[in-house]
Steps between C-alpha positions, in 0.01 A plus 500: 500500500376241276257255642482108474127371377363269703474229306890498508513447879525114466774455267710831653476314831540127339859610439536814734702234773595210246211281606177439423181711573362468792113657544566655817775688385309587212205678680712651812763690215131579311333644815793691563575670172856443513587335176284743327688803660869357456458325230852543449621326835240253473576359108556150446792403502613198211806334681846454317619146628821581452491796753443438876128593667520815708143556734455838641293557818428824660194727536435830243871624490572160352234529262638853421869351409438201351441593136833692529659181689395314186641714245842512675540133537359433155708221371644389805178364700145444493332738718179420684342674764170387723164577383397667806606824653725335741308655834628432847670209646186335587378496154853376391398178715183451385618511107826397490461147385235630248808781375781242468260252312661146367815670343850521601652836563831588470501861703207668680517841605238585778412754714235532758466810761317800390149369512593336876586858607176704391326628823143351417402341823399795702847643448678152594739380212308248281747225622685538838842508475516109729245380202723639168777331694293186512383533191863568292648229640203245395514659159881476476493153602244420203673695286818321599370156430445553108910535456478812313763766585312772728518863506307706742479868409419774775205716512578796328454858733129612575488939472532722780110570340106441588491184321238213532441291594743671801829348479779619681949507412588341865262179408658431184856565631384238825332269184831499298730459822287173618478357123864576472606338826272191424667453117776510656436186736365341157800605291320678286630830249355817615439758195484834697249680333416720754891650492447548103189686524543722760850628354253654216148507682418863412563442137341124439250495729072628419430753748374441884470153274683136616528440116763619263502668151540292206896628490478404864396149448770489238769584711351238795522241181832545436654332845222272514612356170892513589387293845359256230778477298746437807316176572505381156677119407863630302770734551420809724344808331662847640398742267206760601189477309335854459143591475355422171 
């Protein structure tokens, strides 16, 4: 994978979330390597201003689909994503105003759940379920107040596998039925990830692994970029968009 020189960080991330660099953000996405290993997911982005502003939130399966989510809506919409891996819901509230920056948005897609779930705290979920709750519904009412259209995606399936840190199926199902009961109060669209992944787990998934193959995070692109599309200003798009 090809690697970003360091003296690039400051102009990739100048234009990574259509505003201008900020130094934090600069040495937090240095420390943690991430634009130099997905250099692809992190690339600047130079804004048509013809074509609506699209922000992308999420933790590592974001990262792994949004170079793919960018190719498929090529032409249609400028596609940002957050120069952070996306974490848990209490790093959503700590960084969120830093993510959405000065900008308008037109549609942000957003998930938060997988990283809330990981048994780190002597076997204890990271975030109890009464705190994610908490915690969604602050972040969807921020969210909320910048007038963008809002799509919430569900946490895609953890394996029946020794996988770490130790996640577990039931949490994410409990995650996704709370975030999906809460958008619902908020009038949110849902993008069910978790239905399109596990219909093909076996075959797009890394072994005793959370993440996907590169055709995996293809196919997760695909209905991440028709959710997109739905919410865009003219006439309504109905045709499937495959994996590029």
């Amino acid at each position: 994978m090809k690697t970003v020189p360091a003296l690039a960080l400051a102009a990739l991330l100048a234009t990574v979330a259509g505003r201008a660099a900020d130094p934090a953000v600069e040495a937090r996405a240095e420390r943690s390597g991430l634009v130099q290993r997905f250099p692809e997911a992190f690339a600047p982005v130079a804004d048509d201003p013809k074509l609506p502003r699209i922000l992308l939130i999420g933790d590592s399966i974001s990262i792994g689909y949004s170079p793919a989510v960018r190719e498929l809506l090529r032409g249609v919409a400028n596609v940002h994503r957050i120069p952070d891996n996306g974490g848990p819901t209490t790093r959503g509230l700590a960084l969120l105003d830093e993510w959405l920056g000065a900008r308008k948005w037109d549609v942000i897609h957003f998930n938060f759940g997988l990283h809330d779930i990981a048994r780190v705290n002597a076997g204890e979920r990271r975030t109890t379920p009464a705190d994610y709750e908490k915690n969604l519904r602050t972040l969807f009412g921020r969210l909320k107040a910048t007038g963008a259209k809002l799509i919430l995606a569900t946490t895609t399936p953890v394996p029946d596998a020794d996988v770490r840190p130790v996640r577990h199926n039931a949490d994410v199902l409990l995650c996704n039925d709370a975030a999906k009961t809460i958008a619902a109060e908020f009038r949110l669209v849902t993008n069910d990830l978790y239905a399109v992944a596990a219909l093909r787990l076996a075959e797009i998934q890394q072994p005793a692994n959370v993440h996907f193959t590169p055709d995996g995070y293809r196919v997760l692109a695909a209905p991440v970029a028709e959710a997109i599309r739905a919410q865009l200003p003219g006439p309504p798009r109905s045709e499937k968009l495959a994996p590029p």
